[in-house]
N, C-alpha and C positions, 0 to 999 in steps of 0.2 A: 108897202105893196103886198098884198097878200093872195096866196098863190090859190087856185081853184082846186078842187080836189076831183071834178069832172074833167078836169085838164091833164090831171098826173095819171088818171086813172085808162084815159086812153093812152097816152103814151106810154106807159108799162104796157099797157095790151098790142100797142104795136111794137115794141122792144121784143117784147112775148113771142111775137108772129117771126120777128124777123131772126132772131133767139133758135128759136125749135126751125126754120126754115136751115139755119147757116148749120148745125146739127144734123139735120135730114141730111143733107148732103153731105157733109162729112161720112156719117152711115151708110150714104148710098155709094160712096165711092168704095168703102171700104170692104163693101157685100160687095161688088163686083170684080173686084182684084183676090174674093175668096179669104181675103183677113180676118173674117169677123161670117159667122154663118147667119143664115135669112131667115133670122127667128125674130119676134117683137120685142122680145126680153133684150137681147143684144143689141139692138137696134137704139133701144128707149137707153141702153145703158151708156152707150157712146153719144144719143143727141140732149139726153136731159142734163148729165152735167155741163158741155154745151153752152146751153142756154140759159144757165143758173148764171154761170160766168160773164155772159153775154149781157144779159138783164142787171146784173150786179154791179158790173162796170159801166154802164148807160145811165143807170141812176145814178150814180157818184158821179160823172161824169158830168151829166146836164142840169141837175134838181141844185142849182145855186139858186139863191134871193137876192133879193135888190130892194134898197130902202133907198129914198130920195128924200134928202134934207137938204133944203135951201141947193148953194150950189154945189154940193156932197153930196157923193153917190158912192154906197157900201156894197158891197159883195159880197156875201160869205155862202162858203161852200157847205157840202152836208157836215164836213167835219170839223165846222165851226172855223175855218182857216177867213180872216178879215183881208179884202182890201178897200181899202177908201182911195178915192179920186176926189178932186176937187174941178170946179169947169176952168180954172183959171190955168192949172198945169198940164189940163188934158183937153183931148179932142174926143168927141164918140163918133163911130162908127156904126152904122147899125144895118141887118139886113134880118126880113124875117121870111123862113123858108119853111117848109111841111112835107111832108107827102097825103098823097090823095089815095084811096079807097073806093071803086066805083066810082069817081069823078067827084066825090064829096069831101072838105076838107074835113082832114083826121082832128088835128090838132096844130095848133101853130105851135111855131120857136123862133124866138128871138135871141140872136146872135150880136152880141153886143161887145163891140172892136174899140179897145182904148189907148188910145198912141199919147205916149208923155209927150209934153211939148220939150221937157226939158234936155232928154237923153232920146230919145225917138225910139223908144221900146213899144213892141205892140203888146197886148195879150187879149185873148179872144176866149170870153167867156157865154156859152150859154144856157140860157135862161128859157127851161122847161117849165110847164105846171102854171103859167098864165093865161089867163082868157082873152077874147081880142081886144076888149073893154080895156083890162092892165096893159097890151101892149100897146096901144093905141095911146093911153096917159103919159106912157114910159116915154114914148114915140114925140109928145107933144113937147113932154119936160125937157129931155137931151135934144132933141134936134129943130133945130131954129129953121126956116123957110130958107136961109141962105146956106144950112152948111150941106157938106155933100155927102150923100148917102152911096155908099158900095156895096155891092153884092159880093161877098166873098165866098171861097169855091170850099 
């Protein structure tokens, strides 16, 4: 499965937004309780590390792959850490959610929920940087007409 690069490229950009947003505010509060004086220099200096952080831990966080062989399904994360499932000792879960922009989708994500059959462990992985075409595939491969699909929170 191979990831879009029109896909990653909006979702850093909204990482981005929401990045320098959660920063602003931090700054704004801190110009109003007089901590910090209401100049841009100060302001940029408390919301751009921020948002470095913010964006750095969003991408390690969501930019895992997913390869599908036969009934093998690999995970690996940016920093090369593998899991493999198989369909025999797992179940998937899957919900795919976004945020909108002017009423226009940004970009999907797919959240893909895997409960062992064996030990009933969950772990919820998701999966940025696909277009709707790859989720849609991913969508047909893992989930059968009968199993049941969750939205989780």
């Amino acid at each position: 499965m191979k990831q879009s690069t029109t896909q990653k490229a909006k979702i850093i950009f909204g990482y981005t937004v929401y990045g320098f947003g959660i920063g602003g505010i931090v700054s704004l509060i801190l110009v109003l309780t007089h901590k910090i004086p209401d100049k841009f220099e100060q302001i940029m200096a408390i919301a751009l590390p921020i948002a470095i952080v913010y964006i750095a831990y969003k991408i390690i966080k969501t930019f895992n792959t997913l390869e599908l062989e036969g009934d093998t399904v690999c995970i690996r994360t940016i920093f090369g850490k593998t899991h493999i499932f198989t369909r025999n000792d797992s179940e998937f879960y899957g919900s795919i959610g976004g945020f909108t922009i002017y009423q226009q989708q940004f970009a999907p994500l797919l959240y893909l929920t895997i409960v062992q059959k064996s030990n009933g462990t969950r772990q919820r992985f998701p999966l940025a940087g696909y277009d709707q075409k790859a989720i849609d595939h991913i969508e047909t491969t893992l989930f059968d007409v009968n199993d049941t699909k969750t939205t989780l929170d």
